[in-house]
N, C-alpha and C positions, 0 to 999 in steps of 0.2 A: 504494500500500500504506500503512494506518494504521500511523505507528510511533507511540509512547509512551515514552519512557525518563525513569524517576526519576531523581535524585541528590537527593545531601544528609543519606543516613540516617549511623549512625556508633552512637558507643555515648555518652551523655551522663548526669551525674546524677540521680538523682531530684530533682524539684524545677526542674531546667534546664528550656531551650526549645532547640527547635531547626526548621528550615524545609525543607520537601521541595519539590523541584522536578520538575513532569513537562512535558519538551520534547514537544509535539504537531507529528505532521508528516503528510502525505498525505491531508489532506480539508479541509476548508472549517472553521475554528475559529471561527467565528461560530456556526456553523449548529445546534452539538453540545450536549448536558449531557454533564459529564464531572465526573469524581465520584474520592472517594480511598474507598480501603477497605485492609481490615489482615486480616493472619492470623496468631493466637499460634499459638504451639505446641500441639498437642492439640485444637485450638477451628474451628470455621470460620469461613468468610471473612464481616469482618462490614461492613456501609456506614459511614463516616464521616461524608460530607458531600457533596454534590454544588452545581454551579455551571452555570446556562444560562449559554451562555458571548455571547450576543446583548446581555443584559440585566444579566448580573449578579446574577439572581436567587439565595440561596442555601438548602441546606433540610440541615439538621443531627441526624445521632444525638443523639436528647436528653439523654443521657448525657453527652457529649461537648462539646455545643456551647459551654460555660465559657470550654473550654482550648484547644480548636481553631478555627482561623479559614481557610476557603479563600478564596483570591481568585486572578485572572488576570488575565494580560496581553496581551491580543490581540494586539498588535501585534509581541509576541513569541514568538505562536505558546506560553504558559509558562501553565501552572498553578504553582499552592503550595497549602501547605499548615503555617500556622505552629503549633508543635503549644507549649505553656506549662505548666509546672510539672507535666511528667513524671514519672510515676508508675511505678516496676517491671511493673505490669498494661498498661503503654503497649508494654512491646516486644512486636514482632510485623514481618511484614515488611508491610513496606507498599505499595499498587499502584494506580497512575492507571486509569481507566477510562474508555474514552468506546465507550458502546453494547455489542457485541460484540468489540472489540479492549482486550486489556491489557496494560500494562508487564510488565516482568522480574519487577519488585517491587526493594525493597531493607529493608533491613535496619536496625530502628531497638532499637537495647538501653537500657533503664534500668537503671543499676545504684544497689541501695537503698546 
C-alpha cells in the first residue's frame, strides 16, 4: 500500500520560510514523479512543483518557482519542499502526491 504522510506545516510569518516533509513508503521511490500541490480555502487544488525522483528532474508552477524549491532524498524514502518568504496567499493545506495516491495534507498558515 502507497503511504504518503507530510509534516512540517505550522502557522509562520509573512515573509518567513518554512520546509514540508513527505515520508514515501510502499512502492519503488526511484521509479515515481511525485509532486506537492496546495488547496486554499474556496480555491482548488492547484500543482506546485513536481520531482522525477530517478533523476532529479524538477518542473515548477511558474508563479511559484522564486520561493519554492523541491528536492528528495532517496535514500530516505523523503521529499521536501522549502517554501521562502511566505506570503498570507501561501496558506492553504498542502499534499505530497505520487501518481494516484495522496497524503492527508497539512496545514501551512501565513499570518500578515
Amino acid at each position: 500500500e502507497v503511504q504518503l504522510v507530510e509534516s512540517g506545516g505550522g502557522l509562520v510569518q509573512a515573509g518567513g520560510s518554512l520546509t514540508l516533509s513527505c515520508a514515501v513508503s510502499g512502492f519503488t521511490f526511484d521509479d515515481h514523479v511525485i509532486g506537492w500541490y496546495r488547496e486554499a480555502p474556496g480555491k482548488k487544488r492547484e500543482g506546485i512543483a513536481c520531482i522525477t525522483m530517478i533523476n532529479g528532474r524538477t518542473f515548477y508552477r511558474e508563479s511559484l518557482k522564486d520561493r519554492f524549491t523541491i528536492s528528495r532524498e532517496n535514500t530516505k524514502n523523503t521529499l521536501y519542499l522549502q517554501m521562502s518568504s511566505l506570503k498570507p496567499e501561501d496558506t492553504a493545506v498542502y499534499y505530497c502526491n505520487a501518481g494516484s495516491a495522496w497524503g492527508q495534507g497539512i496545514q501551512v498558515t501565513v499570518s500578515s
